[in-house]
N, CA, C and O atoms as a DFTB+ gen file, in Angstrom:
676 C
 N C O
     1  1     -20.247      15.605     -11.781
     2  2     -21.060      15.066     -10.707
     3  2     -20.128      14.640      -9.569
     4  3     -18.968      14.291      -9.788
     5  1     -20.770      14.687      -8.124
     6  2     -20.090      14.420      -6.711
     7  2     -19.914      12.909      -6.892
     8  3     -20.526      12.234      -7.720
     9  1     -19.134      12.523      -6.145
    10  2     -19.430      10.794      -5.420
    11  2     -20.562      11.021      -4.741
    12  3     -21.382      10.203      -5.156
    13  1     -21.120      11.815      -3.776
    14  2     -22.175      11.963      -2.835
    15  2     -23.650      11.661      -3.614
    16  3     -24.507      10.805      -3.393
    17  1     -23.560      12.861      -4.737
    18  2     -24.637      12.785      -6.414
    19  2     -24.495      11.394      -6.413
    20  3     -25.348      10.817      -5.737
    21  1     -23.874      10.862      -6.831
    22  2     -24.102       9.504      -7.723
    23  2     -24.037       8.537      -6.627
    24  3     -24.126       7.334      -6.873
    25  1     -23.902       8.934      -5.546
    26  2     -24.345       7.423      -4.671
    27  2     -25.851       7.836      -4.415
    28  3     -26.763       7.046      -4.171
    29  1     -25.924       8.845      -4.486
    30  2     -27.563       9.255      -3.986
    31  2     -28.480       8.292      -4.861
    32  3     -29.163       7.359      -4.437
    33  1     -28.310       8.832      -6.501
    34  2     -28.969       8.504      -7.275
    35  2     -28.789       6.868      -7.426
    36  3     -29.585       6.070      -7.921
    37  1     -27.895       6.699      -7.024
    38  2     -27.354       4.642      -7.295
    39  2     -28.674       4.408      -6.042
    40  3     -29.771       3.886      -6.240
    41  1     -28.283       4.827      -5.096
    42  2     -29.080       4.244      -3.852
    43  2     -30.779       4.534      -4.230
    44  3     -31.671       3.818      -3.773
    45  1     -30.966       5.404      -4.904
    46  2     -32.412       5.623      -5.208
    47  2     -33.134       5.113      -6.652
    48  3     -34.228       5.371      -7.152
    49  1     -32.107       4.346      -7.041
    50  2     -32.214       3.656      -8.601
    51  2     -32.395       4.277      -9.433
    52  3     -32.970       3.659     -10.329
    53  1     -32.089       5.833      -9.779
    54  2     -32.151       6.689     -10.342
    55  2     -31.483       6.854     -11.713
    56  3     -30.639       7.713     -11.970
    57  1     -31.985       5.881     -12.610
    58  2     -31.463       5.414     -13.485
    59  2     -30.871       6.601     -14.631
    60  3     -29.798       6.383     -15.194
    61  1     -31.552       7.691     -14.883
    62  2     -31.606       9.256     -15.846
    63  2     -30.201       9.798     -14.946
    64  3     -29.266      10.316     -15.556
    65  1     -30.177       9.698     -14.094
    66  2     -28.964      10.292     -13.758
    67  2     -27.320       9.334     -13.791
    68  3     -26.191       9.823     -13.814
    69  1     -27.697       7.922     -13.781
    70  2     -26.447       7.339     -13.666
    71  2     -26.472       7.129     -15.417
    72  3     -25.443       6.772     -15.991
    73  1     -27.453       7.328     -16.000
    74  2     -26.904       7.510     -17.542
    75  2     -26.177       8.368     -18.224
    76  3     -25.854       8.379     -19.412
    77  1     -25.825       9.486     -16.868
    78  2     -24.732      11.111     -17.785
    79  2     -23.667      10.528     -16.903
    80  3     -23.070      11.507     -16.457
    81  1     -23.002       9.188     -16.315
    82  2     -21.829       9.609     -15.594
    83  2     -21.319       8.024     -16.905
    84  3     -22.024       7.122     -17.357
    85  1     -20.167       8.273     -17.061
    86  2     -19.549       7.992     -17.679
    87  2     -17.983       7.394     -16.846
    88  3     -17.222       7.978     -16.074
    89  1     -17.960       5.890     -17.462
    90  2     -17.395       4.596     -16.570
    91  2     -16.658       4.211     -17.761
    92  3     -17.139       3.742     -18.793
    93  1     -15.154       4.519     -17.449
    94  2     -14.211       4.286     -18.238
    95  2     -13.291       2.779     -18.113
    96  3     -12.754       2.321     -17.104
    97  1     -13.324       2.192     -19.542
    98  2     -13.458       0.425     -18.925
    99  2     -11.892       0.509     -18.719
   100  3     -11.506       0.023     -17.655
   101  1     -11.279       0.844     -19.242
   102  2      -9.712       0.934     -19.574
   103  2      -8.983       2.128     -19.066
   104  3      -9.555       3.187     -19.328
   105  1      -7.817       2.233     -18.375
   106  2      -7.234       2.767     -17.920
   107  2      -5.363       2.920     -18.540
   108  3      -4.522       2.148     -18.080
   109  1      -5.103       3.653     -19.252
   110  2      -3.660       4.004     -19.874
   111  2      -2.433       3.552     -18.633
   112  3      -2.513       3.823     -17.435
   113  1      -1.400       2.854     -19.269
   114  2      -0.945       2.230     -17.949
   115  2       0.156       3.430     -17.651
   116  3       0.842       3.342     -16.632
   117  1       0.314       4.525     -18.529
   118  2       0.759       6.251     -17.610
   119  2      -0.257       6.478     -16.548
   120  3      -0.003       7.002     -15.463
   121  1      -1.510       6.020     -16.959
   122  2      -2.392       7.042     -15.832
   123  2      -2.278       5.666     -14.621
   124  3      -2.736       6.040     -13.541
   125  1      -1.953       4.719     -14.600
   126  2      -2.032       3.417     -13.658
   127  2      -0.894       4.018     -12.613
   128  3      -1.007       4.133     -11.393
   129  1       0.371       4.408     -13.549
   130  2       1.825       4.656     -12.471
   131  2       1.207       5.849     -11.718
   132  3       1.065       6.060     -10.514
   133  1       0.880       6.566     -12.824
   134  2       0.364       8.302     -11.884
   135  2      -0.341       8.054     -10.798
   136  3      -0.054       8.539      -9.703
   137  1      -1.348       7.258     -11.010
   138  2      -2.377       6.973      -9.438
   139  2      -1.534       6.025      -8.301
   140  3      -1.840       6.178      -7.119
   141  1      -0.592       5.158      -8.618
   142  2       0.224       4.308      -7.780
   143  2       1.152       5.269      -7.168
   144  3       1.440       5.045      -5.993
   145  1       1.754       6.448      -7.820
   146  2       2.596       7.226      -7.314
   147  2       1.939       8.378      -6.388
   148  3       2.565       8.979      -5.516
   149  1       0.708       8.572      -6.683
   150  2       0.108       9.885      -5.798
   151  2      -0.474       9.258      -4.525
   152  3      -0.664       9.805      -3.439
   153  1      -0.734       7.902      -4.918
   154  2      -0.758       6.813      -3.495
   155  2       0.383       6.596      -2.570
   156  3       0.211       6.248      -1.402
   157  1       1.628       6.817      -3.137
   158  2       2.754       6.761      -2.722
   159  2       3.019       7.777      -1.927
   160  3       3.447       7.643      -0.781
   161  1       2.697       9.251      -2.683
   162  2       2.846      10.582      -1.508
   163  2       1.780      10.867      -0.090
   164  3       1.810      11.471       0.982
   165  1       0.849       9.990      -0.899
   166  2      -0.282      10.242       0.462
   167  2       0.186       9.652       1.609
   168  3       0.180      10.221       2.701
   169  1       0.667       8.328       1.379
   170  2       0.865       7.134       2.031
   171  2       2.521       7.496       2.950
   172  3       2.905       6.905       3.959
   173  1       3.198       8.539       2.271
   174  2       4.390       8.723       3.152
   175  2       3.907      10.068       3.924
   176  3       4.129       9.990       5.132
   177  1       3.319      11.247       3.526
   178  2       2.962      11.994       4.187
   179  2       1.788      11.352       5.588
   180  3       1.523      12.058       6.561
   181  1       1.480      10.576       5.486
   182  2       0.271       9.853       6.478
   183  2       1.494       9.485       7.792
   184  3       1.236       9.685       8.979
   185  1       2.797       8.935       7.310
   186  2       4.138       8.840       7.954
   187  2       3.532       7.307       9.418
   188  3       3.924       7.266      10.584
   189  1       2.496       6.259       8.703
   190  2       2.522       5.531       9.459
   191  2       3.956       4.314       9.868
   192  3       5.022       4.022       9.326
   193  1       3.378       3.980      10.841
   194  2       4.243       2.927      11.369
   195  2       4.293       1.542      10.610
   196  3       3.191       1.016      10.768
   197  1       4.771       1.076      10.171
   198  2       4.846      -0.074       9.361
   199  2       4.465      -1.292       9.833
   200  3       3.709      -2.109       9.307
   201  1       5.198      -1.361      11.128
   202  2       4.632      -2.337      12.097
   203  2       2.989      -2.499      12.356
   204  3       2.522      -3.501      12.897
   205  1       2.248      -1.471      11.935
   206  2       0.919      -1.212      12.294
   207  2       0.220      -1.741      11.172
   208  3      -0.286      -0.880      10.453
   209  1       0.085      -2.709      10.893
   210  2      -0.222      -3.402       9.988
   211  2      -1.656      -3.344       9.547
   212  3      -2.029      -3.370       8.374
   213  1      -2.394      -3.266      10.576
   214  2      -3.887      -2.692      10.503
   215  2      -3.694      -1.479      10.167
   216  3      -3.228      -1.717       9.053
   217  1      -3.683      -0.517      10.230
   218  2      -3.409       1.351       9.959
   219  2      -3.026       0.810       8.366
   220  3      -3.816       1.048       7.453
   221  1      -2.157       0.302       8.198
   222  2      -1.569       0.065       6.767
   223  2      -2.870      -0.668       5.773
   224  3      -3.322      -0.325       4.681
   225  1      -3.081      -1.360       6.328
   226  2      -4.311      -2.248       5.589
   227  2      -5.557      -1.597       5.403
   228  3      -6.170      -1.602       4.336
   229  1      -5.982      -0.958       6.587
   230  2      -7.119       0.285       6.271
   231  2      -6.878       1.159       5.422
   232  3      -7.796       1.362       4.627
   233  1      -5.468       2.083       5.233
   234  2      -5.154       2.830       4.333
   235  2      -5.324       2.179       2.793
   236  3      -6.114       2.601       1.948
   237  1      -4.593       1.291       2.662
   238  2      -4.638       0.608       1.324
   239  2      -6.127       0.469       0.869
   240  3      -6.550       0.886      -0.210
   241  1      -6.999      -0.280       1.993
   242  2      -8.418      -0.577       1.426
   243  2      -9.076       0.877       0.724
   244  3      -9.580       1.001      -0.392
   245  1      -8.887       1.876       1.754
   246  2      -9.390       2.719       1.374
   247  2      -9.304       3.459       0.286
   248  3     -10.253       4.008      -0.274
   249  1      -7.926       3.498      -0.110
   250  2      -6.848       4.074      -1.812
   251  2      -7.614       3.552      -2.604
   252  3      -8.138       4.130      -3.556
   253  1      -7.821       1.915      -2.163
   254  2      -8.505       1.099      -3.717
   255  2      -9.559       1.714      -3.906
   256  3      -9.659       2.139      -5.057
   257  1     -10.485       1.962      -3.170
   258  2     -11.455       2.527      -3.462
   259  2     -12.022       3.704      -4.088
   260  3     -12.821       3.801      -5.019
   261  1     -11.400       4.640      -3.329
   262  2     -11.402       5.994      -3.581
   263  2     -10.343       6.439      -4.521
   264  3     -10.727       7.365      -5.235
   265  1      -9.061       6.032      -4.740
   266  2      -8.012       6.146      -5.404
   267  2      -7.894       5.605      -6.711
   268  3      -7.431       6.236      -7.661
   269  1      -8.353       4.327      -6.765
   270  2      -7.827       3.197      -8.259
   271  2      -9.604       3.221      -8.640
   272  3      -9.987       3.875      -9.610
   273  1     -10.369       2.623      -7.970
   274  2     -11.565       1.930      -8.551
   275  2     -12.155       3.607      -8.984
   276  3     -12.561       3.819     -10.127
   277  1     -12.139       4.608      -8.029
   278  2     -13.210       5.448      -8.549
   279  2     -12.533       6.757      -9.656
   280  3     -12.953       7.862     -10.000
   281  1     -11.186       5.887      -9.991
   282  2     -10.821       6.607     -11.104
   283  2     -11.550       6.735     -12.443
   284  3     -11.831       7.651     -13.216
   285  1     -11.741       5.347     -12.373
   286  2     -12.493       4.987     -13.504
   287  2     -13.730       5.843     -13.993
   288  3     -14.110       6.063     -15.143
   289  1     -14.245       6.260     -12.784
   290  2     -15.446       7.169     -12.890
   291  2     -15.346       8.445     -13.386
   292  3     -14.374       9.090     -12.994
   293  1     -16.112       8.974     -14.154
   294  2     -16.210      10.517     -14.429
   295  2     -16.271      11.510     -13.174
   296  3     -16.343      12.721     -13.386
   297  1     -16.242      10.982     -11.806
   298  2     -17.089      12.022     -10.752
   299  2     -15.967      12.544      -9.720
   300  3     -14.959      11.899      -9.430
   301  1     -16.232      13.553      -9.315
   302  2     -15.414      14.116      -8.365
   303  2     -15.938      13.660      -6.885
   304  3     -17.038      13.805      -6.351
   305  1     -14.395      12.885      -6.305
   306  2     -14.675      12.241      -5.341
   307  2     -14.823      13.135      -3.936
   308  3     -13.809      13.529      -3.360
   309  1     -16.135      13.421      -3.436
   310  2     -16.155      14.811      -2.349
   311  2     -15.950      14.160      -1.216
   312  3     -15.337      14.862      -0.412
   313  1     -16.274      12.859      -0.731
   314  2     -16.065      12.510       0.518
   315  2     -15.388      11.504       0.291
   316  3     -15.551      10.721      -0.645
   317  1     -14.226      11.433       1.502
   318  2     -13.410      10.415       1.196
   319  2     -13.638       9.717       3.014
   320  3     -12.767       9.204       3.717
   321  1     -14.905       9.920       3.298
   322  2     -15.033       9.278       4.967
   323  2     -15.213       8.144       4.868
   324  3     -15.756       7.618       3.897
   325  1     -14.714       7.459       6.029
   326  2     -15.282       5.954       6.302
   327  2     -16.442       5.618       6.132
   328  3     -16.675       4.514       5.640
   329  1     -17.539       6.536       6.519
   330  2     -18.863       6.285       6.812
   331  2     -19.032       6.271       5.300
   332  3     -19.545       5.237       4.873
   333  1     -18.615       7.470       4.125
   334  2     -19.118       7.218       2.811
   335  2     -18.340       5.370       2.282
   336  3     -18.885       4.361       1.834
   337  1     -17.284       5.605       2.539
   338  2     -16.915       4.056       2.296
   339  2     -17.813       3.104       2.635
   340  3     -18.521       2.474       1.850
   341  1     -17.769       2.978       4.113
   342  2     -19.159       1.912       4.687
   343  2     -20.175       1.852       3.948
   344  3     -20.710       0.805       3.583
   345  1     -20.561       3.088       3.638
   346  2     -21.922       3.374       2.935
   347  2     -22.094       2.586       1.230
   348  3     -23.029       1.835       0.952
   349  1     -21.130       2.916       0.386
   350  2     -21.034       2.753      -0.455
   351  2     -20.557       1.098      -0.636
   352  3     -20.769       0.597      -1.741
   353  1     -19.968       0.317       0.345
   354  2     -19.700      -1.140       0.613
   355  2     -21.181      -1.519       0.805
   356  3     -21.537      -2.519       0.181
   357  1     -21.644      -1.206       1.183
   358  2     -23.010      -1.483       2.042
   359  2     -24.077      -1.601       1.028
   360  3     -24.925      -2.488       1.119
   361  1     -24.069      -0.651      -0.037
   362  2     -25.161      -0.598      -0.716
   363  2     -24.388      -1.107      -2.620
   364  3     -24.810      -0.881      -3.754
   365  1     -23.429      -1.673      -2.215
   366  2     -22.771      -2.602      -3.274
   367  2     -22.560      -2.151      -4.330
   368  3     -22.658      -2.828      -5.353
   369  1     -22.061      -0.306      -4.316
   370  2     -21.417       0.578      -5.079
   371  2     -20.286       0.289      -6.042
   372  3     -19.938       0.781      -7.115
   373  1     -19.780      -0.811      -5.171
   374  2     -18.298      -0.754      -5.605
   375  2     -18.363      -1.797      -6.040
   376  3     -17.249      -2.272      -5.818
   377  1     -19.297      -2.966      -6.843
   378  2     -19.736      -4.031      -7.568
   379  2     -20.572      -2.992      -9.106
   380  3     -20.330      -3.170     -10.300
   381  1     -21.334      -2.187      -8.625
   382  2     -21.687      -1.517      -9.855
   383  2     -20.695      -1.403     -10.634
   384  3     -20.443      -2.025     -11.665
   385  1     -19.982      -0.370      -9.977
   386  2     -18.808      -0.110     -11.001
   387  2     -17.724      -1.302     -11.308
   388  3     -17.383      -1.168     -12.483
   389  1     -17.155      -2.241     -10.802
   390  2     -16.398      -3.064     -10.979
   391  2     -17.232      -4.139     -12.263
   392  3     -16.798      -4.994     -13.035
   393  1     -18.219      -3.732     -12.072
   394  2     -18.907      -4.896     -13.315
   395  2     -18.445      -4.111     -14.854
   396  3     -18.296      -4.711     -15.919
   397  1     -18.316      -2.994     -14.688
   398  2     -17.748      -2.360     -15.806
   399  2     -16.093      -2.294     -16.496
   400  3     -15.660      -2.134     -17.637
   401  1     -15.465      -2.508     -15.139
   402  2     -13.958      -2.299     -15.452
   403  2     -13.051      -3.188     -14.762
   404  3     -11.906      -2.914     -14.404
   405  1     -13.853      -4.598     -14.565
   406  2     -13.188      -5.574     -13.487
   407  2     -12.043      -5.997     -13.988
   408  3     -11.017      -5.738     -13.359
   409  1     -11.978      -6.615     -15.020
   410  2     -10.704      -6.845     -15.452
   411  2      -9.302      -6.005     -15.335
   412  3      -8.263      -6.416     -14.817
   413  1      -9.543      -4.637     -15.984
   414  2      -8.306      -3.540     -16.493
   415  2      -7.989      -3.031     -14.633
   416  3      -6.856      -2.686     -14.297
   417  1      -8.989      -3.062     -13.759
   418  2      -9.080      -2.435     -12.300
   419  2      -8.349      -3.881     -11.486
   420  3      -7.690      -3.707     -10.461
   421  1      -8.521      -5.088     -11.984
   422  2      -7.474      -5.786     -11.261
   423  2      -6.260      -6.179     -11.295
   424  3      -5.722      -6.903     -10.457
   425  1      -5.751      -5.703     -12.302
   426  2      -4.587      -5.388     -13.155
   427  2      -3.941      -4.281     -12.273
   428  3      -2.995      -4.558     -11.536
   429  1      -4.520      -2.867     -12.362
   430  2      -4.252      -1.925     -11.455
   431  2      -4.413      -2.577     -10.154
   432  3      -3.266      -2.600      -9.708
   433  1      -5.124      -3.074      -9.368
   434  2      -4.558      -3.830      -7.784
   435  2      -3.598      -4.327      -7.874
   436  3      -2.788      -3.981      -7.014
   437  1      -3.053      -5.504      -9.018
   438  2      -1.856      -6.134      -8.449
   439  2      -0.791      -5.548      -8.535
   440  3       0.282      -5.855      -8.017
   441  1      -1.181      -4.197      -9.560
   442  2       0.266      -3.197      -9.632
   443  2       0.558      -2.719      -8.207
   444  3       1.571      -2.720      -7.508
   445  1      -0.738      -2.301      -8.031
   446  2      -0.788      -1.320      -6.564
   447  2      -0.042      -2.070      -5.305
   448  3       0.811      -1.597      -4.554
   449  1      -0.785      -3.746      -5.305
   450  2      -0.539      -4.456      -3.995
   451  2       1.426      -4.822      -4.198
   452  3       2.241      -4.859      -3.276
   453  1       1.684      -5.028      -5.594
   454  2       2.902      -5.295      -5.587
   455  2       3.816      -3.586      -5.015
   456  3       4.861      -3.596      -4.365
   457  1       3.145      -2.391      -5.431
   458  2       3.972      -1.517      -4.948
   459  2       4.061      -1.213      -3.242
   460  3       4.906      -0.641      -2.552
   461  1       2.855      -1.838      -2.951
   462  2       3.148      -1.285      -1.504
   463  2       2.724      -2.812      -0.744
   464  3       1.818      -2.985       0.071
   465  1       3.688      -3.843      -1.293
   466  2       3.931      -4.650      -0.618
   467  2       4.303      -4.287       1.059
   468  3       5.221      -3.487       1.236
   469  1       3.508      -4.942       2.445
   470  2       3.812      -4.689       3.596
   471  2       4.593      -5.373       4.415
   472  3       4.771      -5.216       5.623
   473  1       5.242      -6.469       3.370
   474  2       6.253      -8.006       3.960
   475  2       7.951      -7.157       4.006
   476  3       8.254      -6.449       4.966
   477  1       8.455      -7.276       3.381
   478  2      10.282      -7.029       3.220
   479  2      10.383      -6.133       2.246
   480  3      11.432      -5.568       2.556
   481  1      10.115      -5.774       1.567
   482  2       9.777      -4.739       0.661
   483  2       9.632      -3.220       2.030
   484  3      10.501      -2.391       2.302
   485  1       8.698      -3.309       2.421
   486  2       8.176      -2.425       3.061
   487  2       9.445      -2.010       4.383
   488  3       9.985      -0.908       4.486
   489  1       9.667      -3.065       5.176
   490  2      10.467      -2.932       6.051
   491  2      12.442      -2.663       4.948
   492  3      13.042      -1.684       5.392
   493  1      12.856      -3.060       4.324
   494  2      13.843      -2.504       3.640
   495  2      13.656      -0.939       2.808
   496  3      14.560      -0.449       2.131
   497  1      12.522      -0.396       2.984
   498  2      12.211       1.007       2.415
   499  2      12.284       1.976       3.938
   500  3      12.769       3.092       4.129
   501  1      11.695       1.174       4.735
   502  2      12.091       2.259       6.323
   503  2      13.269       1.968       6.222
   504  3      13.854       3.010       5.927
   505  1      13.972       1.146       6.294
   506  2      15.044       1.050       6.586
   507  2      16.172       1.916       5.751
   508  3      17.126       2.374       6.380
   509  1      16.064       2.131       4.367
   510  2      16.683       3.091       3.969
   511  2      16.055       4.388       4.185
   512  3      16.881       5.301       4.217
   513  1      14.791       4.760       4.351
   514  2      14.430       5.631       4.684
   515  2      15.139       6.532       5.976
   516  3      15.324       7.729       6.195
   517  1      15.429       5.223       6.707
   518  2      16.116       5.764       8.245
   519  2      17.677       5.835       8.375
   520  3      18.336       6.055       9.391
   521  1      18.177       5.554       6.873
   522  2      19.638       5.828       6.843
   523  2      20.018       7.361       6.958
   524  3      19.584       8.289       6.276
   525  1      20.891       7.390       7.939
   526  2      20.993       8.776       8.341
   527  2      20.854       9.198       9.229
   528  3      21.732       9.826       9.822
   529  1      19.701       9.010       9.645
   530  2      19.024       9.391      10.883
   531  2      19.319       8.796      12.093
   532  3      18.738       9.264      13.072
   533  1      20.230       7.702      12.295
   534  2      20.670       7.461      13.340
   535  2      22.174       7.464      13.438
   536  3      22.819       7.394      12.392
   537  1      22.856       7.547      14.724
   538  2      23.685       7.449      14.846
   539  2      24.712       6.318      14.641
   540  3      25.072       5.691      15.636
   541  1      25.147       6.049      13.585
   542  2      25.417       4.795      12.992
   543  2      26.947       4.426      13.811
   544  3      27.372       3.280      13.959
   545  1      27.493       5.418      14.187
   546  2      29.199       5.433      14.733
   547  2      28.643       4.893      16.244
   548  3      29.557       4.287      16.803
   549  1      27.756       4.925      16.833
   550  2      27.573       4.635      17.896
   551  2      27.267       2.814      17.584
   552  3      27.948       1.839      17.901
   553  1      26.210       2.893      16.986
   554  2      25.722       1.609      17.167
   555  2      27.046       0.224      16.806
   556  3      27.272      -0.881      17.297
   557  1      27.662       1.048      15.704
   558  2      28.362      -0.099      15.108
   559  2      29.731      -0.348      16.581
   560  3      30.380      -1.393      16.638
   561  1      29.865       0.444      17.292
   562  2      30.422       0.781      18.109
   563  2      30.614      -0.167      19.282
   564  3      31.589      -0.842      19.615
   565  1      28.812       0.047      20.072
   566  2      28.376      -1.240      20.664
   567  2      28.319      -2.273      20.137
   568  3      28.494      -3.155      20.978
   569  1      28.102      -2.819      18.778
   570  2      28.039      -4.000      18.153
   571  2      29.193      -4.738      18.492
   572  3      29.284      -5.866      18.977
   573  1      30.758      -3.271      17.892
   574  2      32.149      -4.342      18.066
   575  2      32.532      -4.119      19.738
   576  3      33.719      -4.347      19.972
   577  1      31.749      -3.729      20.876
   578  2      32.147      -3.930      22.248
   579  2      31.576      -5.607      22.404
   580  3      32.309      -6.496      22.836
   581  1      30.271      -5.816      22.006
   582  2      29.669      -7.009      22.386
   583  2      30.647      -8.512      21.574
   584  3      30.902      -9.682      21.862
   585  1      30.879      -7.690      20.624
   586  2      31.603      -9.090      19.623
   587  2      33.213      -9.508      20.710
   588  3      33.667     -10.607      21.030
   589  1      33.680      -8.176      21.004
   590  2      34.775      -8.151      21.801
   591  2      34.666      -9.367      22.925
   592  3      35.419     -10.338      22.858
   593  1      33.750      -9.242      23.874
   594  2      33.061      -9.722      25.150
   595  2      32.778     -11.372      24.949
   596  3      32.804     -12.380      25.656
   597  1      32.484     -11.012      23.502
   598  2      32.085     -12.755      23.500
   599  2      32.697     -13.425      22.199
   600  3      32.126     -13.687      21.140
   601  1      34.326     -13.677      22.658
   602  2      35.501     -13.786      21.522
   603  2      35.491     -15.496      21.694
   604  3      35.810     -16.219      20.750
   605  1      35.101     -16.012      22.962
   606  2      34.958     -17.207      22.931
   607  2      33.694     -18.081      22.001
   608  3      33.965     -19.096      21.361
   609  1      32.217     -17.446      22.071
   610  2      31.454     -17.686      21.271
   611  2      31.797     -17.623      19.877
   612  3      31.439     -18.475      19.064
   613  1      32.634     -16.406      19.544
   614  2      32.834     -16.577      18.002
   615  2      33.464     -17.478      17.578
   616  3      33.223     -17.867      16.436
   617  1      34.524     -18.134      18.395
   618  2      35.456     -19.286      17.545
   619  2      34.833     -20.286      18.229
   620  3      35.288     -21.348      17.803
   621  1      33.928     -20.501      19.172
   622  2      33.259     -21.461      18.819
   623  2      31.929     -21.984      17.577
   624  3      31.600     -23.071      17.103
   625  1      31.436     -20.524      17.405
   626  2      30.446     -20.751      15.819
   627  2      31.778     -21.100      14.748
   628  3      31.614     -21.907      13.833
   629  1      32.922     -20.503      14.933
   630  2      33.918     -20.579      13.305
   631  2      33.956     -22.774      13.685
   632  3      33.898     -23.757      12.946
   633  1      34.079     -22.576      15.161
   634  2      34.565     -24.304      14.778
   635  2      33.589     -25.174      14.274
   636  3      33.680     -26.233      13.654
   637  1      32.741     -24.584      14.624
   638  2      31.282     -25.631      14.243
   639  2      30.876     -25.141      12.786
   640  3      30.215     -25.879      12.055
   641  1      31.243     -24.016      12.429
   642  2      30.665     -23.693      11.106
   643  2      31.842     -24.382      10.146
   644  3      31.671     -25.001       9.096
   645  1      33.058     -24.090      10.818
   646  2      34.152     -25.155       9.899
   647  2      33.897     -26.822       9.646
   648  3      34.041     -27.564       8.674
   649  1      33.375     -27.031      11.251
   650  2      33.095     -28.776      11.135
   651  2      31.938     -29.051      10.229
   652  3      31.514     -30.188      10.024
   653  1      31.439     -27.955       9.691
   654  2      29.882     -28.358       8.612
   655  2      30.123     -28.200       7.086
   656  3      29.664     -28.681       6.050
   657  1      31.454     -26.915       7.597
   658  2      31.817     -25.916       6.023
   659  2      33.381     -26.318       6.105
   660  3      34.029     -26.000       7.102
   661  1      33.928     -26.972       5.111
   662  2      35.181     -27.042       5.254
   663  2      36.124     -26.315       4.691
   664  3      37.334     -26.491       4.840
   665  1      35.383     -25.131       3.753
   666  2      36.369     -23.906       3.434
   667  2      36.614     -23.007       4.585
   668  3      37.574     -22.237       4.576
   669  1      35.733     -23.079       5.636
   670  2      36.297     -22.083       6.849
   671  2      37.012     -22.674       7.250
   672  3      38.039     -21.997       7.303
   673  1      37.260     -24.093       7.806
   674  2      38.094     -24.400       8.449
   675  2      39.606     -23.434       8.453
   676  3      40.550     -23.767       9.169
């Protein structure tokens, strides 16, 4: 059966039909990494900005949904649109099923939210991500012109960091 099928029949209380789909309470914590990791390829091929914190947060909402929660389900997920999202928020789809697998499915979120933490985690993964890719001989370059320029500032932080720290002295 579609996601489209079984929201039809949810929305029409169509009880004979949501009795052949089959809502799996428990989830194998191989199949937990597998879905965290295919979230992982979507989520780098998507190649957002990190800084975009909204873009990031919409993406995630949407994974849970379509990705972690409707794993659980027997059904092949055909639409993965906002509007079916909206739709399915709207008509409190995603409480049906969570009444079945709330526990083992929030277990899988905190795996998920801990993997794609968007705080320092996230920004130290671009950041190796972007090793390479810049010209590192340059930058470190300008770094030691500016340190050069301002030789007076530095031994004034060493004196004050000595007058606080007395191993620099």
């Amino acid at each position: 059966m579609k996601l489209s099928e079984m929201f039809e029949a949810f929305t029409h209380e169509d009880a004979k039909t949501l009795n052949d789909v089959k809502i799996s309470r428990y989830m194998p914590i191989a199949t937990k990494v597998d879905l965290i990791n295919s979230c992982d390829k979507k989520f780098a091929a998507a190649e957002l900005d990190i800084s975009n914190t909204t873009a990031i947060a919409k993406m995630k909402e949407l994974a849970k949904f379509f990705d972690l929660l409707l794993a659980y389900v027997d059904i092949e997920v055909d639409d993965r649109s906002e509007e079916m999202y909206d739709r399915c928020m709207a008509a409190n789809f995603d409480l049906f099923v969570k009444h079945y697998v709330k526990n083992d499915y929030e277990r899988l979120c905190r795996m998920f939210d801990e993997a794609f933490d968007t705080g320092d985690s996230a920004m130290l993964r671009k950041v190796l991500l972007d090793v390479g890719t810049t010209d590192m001989a340059k930058d470190l370059e300008a770094s030691m012109k500016i340190l050069g320029e301002n030789q007076d500032v530095i031994k004034n932080l060493n004196y004050i960091i000595g007058y606080n720290e007395g191993a620099v002295r």
